[in-house]
C-alpha positions in Angstrom: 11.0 -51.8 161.4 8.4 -53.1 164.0 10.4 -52.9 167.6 10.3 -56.0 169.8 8.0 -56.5 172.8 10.6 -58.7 175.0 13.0 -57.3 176.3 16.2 -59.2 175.3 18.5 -60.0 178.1 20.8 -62.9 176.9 22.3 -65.7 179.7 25.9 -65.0 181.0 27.0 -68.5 179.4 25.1 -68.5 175.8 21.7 -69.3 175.0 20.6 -73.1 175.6 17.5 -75.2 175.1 16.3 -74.6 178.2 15.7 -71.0 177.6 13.7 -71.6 174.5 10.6 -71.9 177.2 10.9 -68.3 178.7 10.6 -66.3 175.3 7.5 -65.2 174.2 4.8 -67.3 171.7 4.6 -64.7 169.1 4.7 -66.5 166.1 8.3 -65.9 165.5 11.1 -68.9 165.1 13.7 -69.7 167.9 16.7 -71.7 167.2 20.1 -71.9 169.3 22.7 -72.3 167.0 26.2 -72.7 168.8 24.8 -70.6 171.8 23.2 -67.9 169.8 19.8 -67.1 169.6 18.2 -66.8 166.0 14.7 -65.0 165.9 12.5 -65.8 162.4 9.4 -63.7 162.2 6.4 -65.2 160.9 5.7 -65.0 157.4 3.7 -62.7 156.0 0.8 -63.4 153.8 2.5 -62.1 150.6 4.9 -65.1 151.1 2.0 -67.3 151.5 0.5 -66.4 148.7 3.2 -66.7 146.8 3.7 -70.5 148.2 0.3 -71.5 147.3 1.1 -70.0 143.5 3.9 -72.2 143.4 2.3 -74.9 144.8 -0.5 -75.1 142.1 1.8 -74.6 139.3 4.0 -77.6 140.7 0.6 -79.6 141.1 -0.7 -79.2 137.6 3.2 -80.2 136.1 4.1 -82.9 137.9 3.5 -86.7 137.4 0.0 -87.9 138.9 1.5 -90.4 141.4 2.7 -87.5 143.3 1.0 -85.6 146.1 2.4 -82.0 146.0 2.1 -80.4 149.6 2.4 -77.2 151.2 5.2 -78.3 153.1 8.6 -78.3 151.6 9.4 -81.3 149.5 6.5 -84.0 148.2 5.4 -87.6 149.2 4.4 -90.2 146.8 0.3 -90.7 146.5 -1.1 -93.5 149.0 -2.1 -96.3 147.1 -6.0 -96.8 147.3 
């Protein structure tokens, strides 16, 4: 398992918003959830992959109106 490159050092009161801006852009996911921090790595290209496989077989099933994206959910088609 790949070893972090910040060092950790957690505030005395919990984590808040405002420390979200001192941790490093490295692709990972920060959330404070009830003064804990939660760190997401990115995904990896095998999951990516795999969305897009998914995505196409969604895309040729469902009905035409709908726009299937890569995002999670769908939106209806603009009407042109």
């Amino acid at each position: 398992m790949a070893q972090p490159a910040h060092e950790w050092r957690p505030p005395e009161l919990g984590w808040r918003e405002q420390d979200l801006a001192e941790l490093p852009e490295d692709g990972s996911r920060y959330e404070i959830v009830d003064g804990s921090l939660h760190v997401t790595p990115p995904a990896g290209y095998g999951h990516h992959w795999l969305a897009d496989e998914i995505r196409s077989a969604i895309r040729a099933s469902a009905p035409t109106e709908w726009m299937i994206i890569r995002e999670p959910g769908f939106a209806p088609r603009a009407a042109t």
